[in-house]
Structures are given as structure tokens and as C-alpha cells.
C-alpha positions as MATLAB code, in Angstrom:
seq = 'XXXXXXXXXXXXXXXXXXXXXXXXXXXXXXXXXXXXXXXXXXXXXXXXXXXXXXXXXXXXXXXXXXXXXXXXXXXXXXXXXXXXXXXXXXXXXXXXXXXXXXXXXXXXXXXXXXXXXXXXXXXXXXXXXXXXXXXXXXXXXXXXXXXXXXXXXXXXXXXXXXXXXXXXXXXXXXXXXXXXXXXXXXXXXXXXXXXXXXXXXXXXXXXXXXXXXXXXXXXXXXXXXXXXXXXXXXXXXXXXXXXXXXXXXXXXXXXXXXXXXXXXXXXXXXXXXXXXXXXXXXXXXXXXXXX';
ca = [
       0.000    0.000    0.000;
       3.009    2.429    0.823;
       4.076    1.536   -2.933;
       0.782    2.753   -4.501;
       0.548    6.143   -2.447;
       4.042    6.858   -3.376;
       2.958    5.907   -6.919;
      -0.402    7.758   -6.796;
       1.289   10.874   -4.729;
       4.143   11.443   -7.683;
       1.343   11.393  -10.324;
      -1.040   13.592   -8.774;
       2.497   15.965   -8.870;
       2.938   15.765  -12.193;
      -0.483   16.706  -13.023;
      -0.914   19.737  -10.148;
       2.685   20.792  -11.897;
       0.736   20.759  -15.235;
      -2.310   22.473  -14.455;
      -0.122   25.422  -12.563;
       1.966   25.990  -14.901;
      -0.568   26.185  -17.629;
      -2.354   28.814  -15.551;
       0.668   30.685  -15.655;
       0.824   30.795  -19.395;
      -2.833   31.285  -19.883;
      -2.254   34.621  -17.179;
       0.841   35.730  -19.276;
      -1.165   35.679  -22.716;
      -4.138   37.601  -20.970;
      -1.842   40.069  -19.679;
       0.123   40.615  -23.572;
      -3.599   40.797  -25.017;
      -2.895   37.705  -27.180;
      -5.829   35.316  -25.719;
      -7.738   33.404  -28.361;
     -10.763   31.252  -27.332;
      -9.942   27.857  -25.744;
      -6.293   29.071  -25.082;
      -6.025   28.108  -21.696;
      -7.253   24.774  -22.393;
      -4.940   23.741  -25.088;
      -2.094   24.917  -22.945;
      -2.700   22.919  -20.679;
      -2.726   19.947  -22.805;
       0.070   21.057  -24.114;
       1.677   20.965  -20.787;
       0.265   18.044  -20.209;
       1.398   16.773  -23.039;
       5.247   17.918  -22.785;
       5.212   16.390  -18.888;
       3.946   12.816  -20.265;
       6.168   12.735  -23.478;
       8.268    9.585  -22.693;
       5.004    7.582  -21.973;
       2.769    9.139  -24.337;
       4.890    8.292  -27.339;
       3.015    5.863  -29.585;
       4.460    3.471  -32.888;
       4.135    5.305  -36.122;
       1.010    2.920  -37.565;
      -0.661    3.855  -33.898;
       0.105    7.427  -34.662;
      -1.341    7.751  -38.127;
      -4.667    6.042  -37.062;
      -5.052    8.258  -34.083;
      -4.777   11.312  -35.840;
      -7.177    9.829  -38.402;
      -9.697    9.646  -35.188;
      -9.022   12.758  -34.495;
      -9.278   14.568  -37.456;
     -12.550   12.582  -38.179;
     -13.951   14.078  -34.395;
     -12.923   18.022  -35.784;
      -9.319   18.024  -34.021;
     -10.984   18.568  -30.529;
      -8.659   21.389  -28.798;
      -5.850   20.637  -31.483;
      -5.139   17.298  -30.111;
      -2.006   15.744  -31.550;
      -1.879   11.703  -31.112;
       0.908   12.611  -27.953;
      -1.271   14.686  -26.285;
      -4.543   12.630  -26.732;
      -2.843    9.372  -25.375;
      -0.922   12.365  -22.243;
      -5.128   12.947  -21.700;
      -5.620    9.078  -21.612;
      -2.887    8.328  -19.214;
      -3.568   11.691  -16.976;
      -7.883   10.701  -16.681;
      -6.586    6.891  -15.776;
      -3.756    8.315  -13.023;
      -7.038   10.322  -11.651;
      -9.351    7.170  -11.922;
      -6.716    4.811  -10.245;
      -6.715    7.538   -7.058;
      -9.883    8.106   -6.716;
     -10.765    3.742   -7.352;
      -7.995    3.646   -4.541;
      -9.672    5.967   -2.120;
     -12.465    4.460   -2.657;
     -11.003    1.104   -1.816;
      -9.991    2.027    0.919;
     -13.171    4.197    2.309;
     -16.059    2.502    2.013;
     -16.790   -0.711    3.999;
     -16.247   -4.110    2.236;
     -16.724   -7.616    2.699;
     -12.914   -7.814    1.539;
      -9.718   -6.801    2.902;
      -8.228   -3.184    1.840;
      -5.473   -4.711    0.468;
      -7.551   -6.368   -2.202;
     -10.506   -4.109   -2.421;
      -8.136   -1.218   -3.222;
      -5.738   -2.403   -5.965;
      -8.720   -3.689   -7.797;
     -10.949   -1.129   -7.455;
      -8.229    1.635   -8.527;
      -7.631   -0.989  -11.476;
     -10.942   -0.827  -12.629;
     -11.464    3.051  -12.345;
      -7.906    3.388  -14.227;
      -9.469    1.580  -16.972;
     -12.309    2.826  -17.209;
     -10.406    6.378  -17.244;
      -8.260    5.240  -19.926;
     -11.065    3.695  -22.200;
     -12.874    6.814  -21.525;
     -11.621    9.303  -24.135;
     -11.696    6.926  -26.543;
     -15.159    6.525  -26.249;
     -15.937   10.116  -26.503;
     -13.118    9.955  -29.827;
     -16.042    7.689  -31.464;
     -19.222    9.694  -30.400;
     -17.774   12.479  -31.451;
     -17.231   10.968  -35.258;
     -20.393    9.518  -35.301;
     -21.980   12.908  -34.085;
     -19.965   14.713  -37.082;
     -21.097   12.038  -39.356;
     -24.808   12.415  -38.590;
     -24.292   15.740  -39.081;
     -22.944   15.876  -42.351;
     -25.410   13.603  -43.695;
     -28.493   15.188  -42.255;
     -26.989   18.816  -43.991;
     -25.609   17.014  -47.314;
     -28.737   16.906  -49.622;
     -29.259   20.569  -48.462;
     -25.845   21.552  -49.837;
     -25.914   19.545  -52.673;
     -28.663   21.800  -53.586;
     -26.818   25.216  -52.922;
     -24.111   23.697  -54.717;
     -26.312   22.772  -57.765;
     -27.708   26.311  -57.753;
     -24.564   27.964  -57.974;
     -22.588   26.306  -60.749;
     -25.753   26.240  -62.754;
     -25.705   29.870  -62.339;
     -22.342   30.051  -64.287;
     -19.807   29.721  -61.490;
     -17.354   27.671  -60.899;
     -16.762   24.390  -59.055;
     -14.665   26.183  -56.135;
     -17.114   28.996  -55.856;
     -19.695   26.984  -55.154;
     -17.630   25.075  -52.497;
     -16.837   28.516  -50.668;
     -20.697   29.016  -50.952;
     -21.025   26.157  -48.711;
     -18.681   27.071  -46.338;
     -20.155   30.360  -46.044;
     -23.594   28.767  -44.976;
     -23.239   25.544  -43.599;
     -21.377   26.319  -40.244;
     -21.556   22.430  -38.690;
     -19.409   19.305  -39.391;
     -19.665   19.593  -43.317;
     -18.864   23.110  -44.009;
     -15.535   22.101  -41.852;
     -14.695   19.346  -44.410;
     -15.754   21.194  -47.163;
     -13.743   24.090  -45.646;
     -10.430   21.767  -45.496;
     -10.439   20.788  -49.316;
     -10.442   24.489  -49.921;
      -7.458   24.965  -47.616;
      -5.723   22.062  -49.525;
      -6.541   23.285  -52.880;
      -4.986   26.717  -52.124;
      -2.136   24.865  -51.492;
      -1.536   23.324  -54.965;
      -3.264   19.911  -53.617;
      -5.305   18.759  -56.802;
      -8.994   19.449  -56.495;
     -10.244   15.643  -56.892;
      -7.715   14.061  -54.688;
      -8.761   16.630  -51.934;
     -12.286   15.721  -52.496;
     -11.670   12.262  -52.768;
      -9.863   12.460  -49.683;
     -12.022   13.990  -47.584;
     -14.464   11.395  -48.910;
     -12.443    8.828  -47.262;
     -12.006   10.422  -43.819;
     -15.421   11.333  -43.927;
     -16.749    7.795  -43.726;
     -20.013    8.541  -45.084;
     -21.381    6.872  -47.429;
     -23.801    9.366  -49.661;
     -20.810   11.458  -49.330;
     -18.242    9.330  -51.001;
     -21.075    8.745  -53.797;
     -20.847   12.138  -54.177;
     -17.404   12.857  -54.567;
     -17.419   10.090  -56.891;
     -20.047   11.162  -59.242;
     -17.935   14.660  -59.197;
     -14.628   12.739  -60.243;
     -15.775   10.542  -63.208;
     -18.048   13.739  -64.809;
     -14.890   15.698  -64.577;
     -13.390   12.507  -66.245;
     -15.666   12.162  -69.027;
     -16.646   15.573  -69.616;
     -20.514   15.607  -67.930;
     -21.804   18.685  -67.533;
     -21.574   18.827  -63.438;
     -24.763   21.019  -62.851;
     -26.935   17.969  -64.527;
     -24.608   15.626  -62.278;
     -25.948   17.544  -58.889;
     -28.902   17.864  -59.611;
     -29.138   14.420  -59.984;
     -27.495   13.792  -57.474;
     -29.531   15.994  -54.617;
     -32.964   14.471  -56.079;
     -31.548   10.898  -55.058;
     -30.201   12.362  -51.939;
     -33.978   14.037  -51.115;
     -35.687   10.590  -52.068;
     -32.803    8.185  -49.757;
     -33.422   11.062  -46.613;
     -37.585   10.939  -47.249;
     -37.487    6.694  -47.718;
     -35.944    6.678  -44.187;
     -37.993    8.935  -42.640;
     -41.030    6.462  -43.585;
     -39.127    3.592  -42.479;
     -38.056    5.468  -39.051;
     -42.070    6.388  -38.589;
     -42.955    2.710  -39.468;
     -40.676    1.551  -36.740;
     -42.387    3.964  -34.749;
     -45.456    1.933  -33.309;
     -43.596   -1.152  -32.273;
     -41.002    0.660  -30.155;
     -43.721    2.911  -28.357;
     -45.074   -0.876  -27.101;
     -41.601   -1.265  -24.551;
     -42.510    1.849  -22.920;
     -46.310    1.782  -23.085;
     -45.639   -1.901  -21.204;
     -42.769   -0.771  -18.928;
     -44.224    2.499  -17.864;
     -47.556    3.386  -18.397;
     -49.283   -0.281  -17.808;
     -47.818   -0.609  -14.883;
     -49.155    3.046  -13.306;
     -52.606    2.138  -14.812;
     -53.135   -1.091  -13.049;
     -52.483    0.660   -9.768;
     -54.831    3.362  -10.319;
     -57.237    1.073  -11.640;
     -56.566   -1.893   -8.834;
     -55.556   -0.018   -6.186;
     -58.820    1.249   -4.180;
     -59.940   -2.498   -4.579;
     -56.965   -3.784   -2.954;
     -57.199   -1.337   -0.496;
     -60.413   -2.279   -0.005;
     -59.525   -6.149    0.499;
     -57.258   -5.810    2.935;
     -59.492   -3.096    4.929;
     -61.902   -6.165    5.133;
     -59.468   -8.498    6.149;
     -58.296   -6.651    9.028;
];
């Protein structure tokens, strides 16, 4: 037990360290006037990050699909791969004290020197599976996102290149209205075109970190009519009509599916409350006449 306060003591340190030192920063850019919104909170993981460094480093396969993760989520607070796994190991350390405490606090049928270890175990790994978790619902968030605002801009897209503008144009148009997961993506392949990136292979990328489907249809349709010399307007149009008739087919089916899952909450819930408004004077009444 001396072993794991030392242990827990040193990281609780490190992190205190951290935190105070990224205050420090965060005061020192408030004070020069050079604040910009969530500064102080990407210091700190910064911090965080440079205090963890020789345990945060990860294999260069590891590395590459993390950031993929990441940049999938929206980059939450610019995490790099180092600092996301500095956060992982940091919200375990935290975890494993407070399992510890725990272990050692509340009354249990087994000794402290079990009950402790292998509660701060569980705690540490629940702390470390924990970001990962909110890694995924954040990309599946994004992902809804995009595909509930896609047929939309497919649509504002359509209406500006058939007005005699260009591809790019009608891109920025996008960006300009859509300020939610897509206009981000859409946002990046402009970035990467204005760096001499070709304009299909940043679409085509995106298409691929995107992960969804209609999406990559999309981008595809885009590709082989610049291929094969389609007019694109034609192509979008097209395109958004299928998009408006895939988005109202699974509305029906979601209403469809409606009725039968109203019947686990009508049974669990409401049932129940009827039965004792309905049967409850009468038992009341039994038991009066019992006694």
C-alpha cells in the first residue's frame, strides 16, 4: 500500500505541476492581449502533453490512425496523437486515485489490500477507455451531421454552378452557410486546394475520412463527370434528387418503426401506473376487510 501512495502521490504531482503551470501561461497571454478562445485549455494539454512525453509516445502505424480519429472528431482542442494518449494516461492516473480511495473508504466484505488495488484498477481503466469513447461519439456525431446537412448543400451547390460559377465557388458558398461538421470538411479541401493539392484528390480524400457513405457517392459522381466531360450542374442535380428521395425513404421507415417501439414503454411504464390506479382502491379495499 506504501508503494501505490508513493505511486499515486508522484502522479497527482505531475499533473498539479501541469495544471499550474498552464495557468501561468494562460495569465501571461491575458496580460500581452494575445488570448484566443480555448487558449487556456490547449495549454494545458500542451503541458500536459510535454510532462507525459516519454510515456505518451506511440508506434508510427498507432500514430497515423489516431490522428485519423481525431481529425474525423474536428481536431478537438488541437489534439495531436501525444497529447490525446498524455489525456488518456492523466484521466486513468485520476481514476486509479480516486478507485484507490475508494477502496480504501467505504466498507467491504474484503480486505483493503484487495478491495483497493482492484478497485483503482478498474477506475484506471475505465479512465483510460474513456476518451476513446468520446473519440467515437464524437465521429459519429460529425457524421450524422454531415449527412443530415448534405442533400441541403448539394442543392446550394447545384444552384450555384448552374448559375455560371465555378466548381470552387460553389464550395466557398457552402462554407459560407453551412457552419456544422460539413462546411468544416468542405472548408479543409479548400485549404488544400490553395495549397496546390489537386482538387479531386482533396475531395476524394475527404471522402475517405469522412466515412459517409452518400458522401463518397458524391465525390465520386464529381470525379468521373470531370473525367468524361458531364456537364456537373446535370450531375448535382441528380445527385440531390436521389439524396432528397434516400433522406424521405428513411424517414417512412423510421415512422414505421415507430409503433412497435412505443409498445416497450407503453408496457414498462404506463401499464404498470394504470393497473395501480385502476386496482388499487380495490386492494385497499380487500385488505381493509381483512383486518
Amino acid at each position: 500500500m506504501l508503494q501505490i501512495a508513493i505511486v499515486a502521490g508522484g502522479i497527482c504531482a505531475v499533473i498539479v505541476a501541469a495544471y499550474f503551470i498552464a495557468i501561468d501561461q494562460y495569465r501571461a497571454a491575458t496580460a500581452s492581449g494575445g488570448l484566443v478562445a480555448g487558449a487556456p485549455r490547449q495549454a494545458f494539454v500542451k503541458q500536459l502533453e510535454a510532462a507525459l512525453r516519454p510515456v505518451s509516445h506511440l508506434p508510427a502505424g498507432a500514430a497515423i490512425q489516431l490522428r485519423q480519429k481525431l481529425s474525423q472528431a474536428g481536431n478537438p482542442a488541437a489534439l495531436t496523437p501525444a497529447g490525446f494518449q498524455a489525456v488518456r494516461y492523466s484521466l486513468a492516473a485520476m481514476m486509479a486515485i480516486a478507485g484507490l480511495a475508494l477502496g480504501l473508504l467505504l466498507p467491504l466484505s474484503v480486505p483493503d489490500y484487495i478491495a483497493a488495488p482492484l478497485a483503482g484498477a478498474i477506475f484506471a481503466a475505465a479512465g483510460y477507455l474513456a476518451p476513446g469513447l468520446w473519440i467515437e461519439q464524437r465521429i459519429g456525431q460529425r457524421r450524422r451531421q454531415i449527412q443530415r446537412s448534405l442533400a441541403e448543400a448539394t442543392d446550394l451547390l447545384t444552384l450555384v454552378v448552374e448559375s455560371g460559377m465555378s466548381l470552387d465557388e460553389g464550395l466557398l458558398s457552402v462554407t459560407e452557410r453551412f457552419h456544422n461538421a460539413l462546411g468544416d470538411e468542405i472548408g479543409k479541401v479548400l485549404r488544400e486546394i490553395r495549397l496546390g493539392r489537386p482538387r479531386m484528390a482533396a475531395l476524394e480524400n475527404m471522402a475517405d475520412m469522412v466515412g459517409v457513405p452518400d458522401l463518397h457517392h458524391l465525390v465520386e459522381s464529381i470525379v468521373q463527370s470531370d473525367q468524361m466531360g458531364v456537364p456537373i450542374a446535370r450531375l448535382l442535380r441528380v445527385q440531390a434528387t436521389e439524396m432528397r428521395r434516400r433522406q424521405r425513404q428513411g424517414a417512412q421507415e423510421r415512422a414505421a418503426q415507430a409503433s412497435s417501439r412505443m409498445v416497450f414503454p407503453m408496457v414498462g411504464c404506463i401499464f404498470p401506473v394504470l393497473w395501480i390506479v385502476l386496482l388499487g382502491p380495490a386492494i385497499i379495499q380487500v385488505l381493509k376487510s381483512l383486518h
